[in-house]
N, C-alpha and C positions, 0 to 999 in steps of 0.2 A: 533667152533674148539674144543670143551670138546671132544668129541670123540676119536679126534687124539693126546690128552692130555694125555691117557689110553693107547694105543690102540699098538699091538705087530706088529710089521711090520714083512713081509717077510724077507727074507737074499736077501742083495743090489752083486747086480742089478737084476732087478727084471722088466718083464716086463709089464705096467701098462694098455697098449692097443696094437691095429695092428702097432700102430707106431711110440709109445713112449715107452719108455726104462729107470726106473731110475735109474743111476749108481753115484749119490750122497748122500750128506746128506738130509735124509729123512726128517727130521725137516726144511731146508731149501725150500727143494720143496713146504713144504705145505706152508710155510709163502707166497713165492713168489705168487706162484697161491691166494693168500689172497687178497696179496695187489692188484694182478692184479685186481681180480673180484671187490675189494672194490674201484678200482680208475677206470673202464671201464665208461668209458660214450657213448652210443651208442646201435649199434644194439643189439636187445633182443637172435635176433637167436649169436652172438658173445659170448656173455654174458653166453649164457644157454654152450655153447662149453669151454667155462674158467670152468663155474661148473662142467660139465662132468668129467673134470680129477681129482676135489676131489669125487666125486661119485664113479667112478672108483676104487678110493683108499680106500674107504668103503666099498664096494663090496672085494673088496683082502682082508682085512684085516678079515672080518667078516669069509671067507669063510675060513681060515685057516685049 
């Protein structure tokens, strides 16, 4: 998470993919997808779809 410790986000709301949308606090999102990924127990293909959304959020940030 060092990266998103840095890191200048877009102006909210801001769209993260075809069909998500973040219209909160941006600090929050990333936590939550944290815990998600750190407490999934299960399918890899589930698992790798939790990461995509901070990936995603690396890709926006980077390409500013």
């Amino acid at each position: 998470m060092t990266f998103f410790d840095t890191a200048t986000f877009p102006e909210i709301p801001f769209k993260l993919n075809g069909y998500m949308t973040v219209t909160g606090d941006i600090n929050l999102f990333i936590e939550k997808q944290a815990i998600s990924i750190r407490t999934y127990k299960g399918s890899e293909v589930v698992h790798n779809s939790l990461m995509q959304h901070l990936r995603s959020l690396k890709e926006i940030v980077l390409n500013q």
